[in-house]
N, C-alpha and C positions, 0 to 999 in steps of 0.2 A: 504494500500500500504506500501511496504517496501523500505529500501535501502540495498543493499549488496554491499561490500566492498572484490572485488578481489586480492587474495593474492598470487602470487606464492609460492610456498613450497621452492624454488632455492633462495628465497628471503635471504638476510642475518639474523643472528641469532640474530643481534641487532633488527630486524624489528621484526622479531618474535614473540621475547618476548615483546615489544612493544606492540601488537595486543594483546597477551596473556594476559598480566596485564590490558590491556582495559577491556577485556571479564572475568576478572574474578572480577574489583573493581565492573563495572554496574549489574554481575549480584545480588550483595549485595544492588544494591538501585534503591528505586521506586517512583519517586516523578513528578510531571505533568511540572516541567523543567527542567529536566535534561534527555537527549535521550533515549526511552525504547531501552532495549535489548530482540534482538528474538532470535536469536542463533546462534551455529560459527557451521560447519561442514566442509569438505576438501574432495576431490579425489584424484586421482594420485599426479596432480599436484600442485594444489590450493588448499587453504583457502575460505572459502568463510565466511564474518561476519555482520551478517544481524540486523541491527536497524529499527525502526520506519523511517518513512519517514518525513523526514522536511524539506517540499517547502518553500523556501522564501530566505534573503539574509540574508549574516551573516555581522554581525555591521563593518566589515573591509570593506565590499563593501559598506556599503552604507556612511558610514565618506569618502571614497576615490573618490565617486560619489560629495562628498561634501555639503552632507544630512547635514539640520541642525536641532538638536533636540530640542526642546522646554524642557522648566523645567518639564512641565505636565506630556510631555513624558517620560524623563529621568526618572523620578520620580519613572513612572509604569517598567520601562524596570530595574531599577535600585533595583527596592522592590521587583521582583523576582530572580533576580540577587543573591542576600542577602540569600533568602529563598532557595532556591536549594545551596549556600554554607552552611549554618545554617546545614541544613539537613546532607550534605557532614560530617562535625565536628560532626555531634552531632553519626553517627556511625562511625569516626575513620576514614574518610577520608579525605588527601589533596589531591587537585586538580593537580597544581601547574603549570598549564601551563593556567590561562585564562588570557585570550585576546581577542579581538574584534572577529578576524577569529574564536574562540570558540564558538562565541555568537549567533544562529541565532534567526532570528526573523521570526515568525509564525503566521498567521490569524491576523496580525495589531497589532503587537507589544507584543506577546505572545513568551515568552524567554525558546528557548531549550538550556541546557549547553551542549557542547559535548565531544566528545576525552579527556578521559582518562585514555593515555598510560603513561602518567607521574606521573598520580595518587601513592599514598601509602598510609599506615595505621601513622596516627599521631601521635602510641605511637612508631615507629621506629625513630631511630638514624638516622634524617638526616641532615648529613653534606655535600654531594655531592650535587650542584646547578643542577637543572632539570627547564625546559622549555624555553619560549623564554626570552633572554635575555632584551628586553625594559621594560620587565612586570616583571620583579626581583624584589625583595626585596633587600634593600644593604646587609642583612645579608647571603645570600645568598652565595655575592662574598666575603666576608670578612672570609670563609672559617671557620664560628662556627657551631654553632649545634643549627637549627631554627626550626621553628613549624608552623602550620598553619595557624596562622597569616600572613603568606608571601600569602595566597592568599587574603585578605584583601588590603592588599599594593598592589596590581596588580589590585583588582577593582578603588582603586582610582586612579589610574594610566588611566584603560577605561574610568571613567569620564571626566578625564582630557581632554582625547584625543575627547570621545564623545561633548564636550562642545566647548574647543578651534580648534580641528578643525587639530590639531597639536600635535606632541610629544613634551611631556616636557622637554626632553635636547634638548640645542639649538648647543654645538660646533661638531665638525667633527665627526664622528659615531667612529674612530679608538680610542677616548679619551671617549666613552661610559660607559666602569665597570667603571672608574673614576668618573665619575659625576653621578654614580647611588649609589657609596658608599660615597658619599660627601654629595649625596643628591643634588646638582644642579640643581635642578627644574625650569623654567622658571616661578616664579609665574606672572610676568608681563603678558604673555596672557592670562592666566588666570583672572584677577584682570581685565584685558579687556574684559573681552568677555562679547556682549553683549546680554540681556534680562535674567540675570541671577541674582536670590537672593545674596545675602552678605550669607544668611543664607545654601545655594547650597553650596557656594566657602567657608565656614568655615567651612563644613561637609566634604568635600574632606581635607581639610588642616588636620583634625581630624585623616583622616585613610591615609595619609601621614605621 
C-alpha cells in the first residue's frame, strides 16, 4: 500500500518547490527509517507524490494524547532516530525540520523519518533558518553559518519533550527566539521527570 500526497499545480511556487526538494533529497536515500519514495507524476492539474505507506501515529499525537514513554522505549525509538540521521550526514544530508509530527511510529515502535522539504546538502552555505521554530538550534536565529549538527539539537529537544511531557521554554511563546538563543531550557522538569536514569537526562544535557 501507498500514500499519495495531492498537489494542485495552482498551488504557490513556495509549495512547489517545497515538494520538489522533498522528491529529489528521498530519492538519494534508502534506509528502513526514513519514508521510501515511489514517485511524483502530475496531470493537468495536480501533483500527485507517492510514498510508502505508514499507518500508525506520529510522536506529536501520541505526547498530546499524553502517552508516556518508558526509558526502554525511548531508548529503541531514540536509537533509530540516530541511525536514519547518521545515515542523512553520512550522504550530505540535513534534515532540518525534525520534530515529533516528523516522527511516526510503525508496527510498535518502528521509526519512519518523514518530510523532507526543508532538507539540503550539508556542504551548502547555510545561513537562512528552515523548519519549525521550537526545534531550532540557537545558531540558527543568531543568523551565522550552521551545519548539521542543528538537527542533533532538535533531537534533544524531542527527548525533552518525549520525556517531560512539555516544551522546554516555559515564558510566553512571543519571547520564544529569545530563550532558544539564550538557551533557556527548563531543566527543572526535566530533572523531574519521573522513572528516568540520571544517565537519560545527562545524555540529552550532552546534545543540548
Amino acid at each position: 500500500m501507498v500514500a499519495v500526497k495531492k498537489v494542485k499545480q495552482s498551488t504557490s511556487l513556495k509549495k512547489q518547490q517545497y515538494i520538489g526538494n522533498e522528491f529529489e533529497t528521498l530519492k538519494k536515500l534508502a534506509h528502513p527509517n526514513i519514508v521510501k519514495l515511489i514517485d511524483l507524476y502530475h496531470d493537468n492539474s495536480h501533483f500527485y507524490y507517492i510514498t510508502e505507506l505508514c499507518p500508525g501515529n506520529n510522536l506529536l499525537e501520541d505526547i498530546m494524547k499524553g502517552k508516556k514513554f518508558s526509558e526502554p522505549d525511548l531508548k529503541i525509538i531514540i536509537k533509530q532516530l540516530f541511525q536514519a540521521i547518521n545515515y542523512c550526514h553520512l550522504h550530505q544530508i540535513c534534515h532540518r525540520d525534525i520534530k515529533p509530527d516528523n516522527i511516526v511510529l510503525v508496527n510498535n515502535n518502528e521509526v519512519k523519518l518523514i518530510d523532507f522539504g526543508t532538507a539540503c546538502k550539508c556542504n551548502e552555505e547555510m545561513t537562512v533558518a528552515r523548519g519549525t521554530l521550537m526545534y531550532m538550534a540557537p545558531e540558527l536565529l543568531e543568523k551565522k553559518r550552521y551545519d548539521e549538527k542543528c538537527d542533533i539539537w532538535a533531537i534533544g529537544i524531542v527527548m525533552y519533550t518525549m520525556i517531560t511531557g512539555v516544551f522546554p521554554y516555559r515564558e510566553p511563546k512571543k519571547l520564544l527566539k529569545e530563550q532558544i538563543v539564550g538557551r533557556a531550557i527548563d531543566w527543572e522538569a526535566l530533572n523531574n521527570a519521573k522513572d528516568v536514569s540520571s544517565q537519560c537526562i545527562e545524555f540529552i544535557l550532552q546534545l543540548l
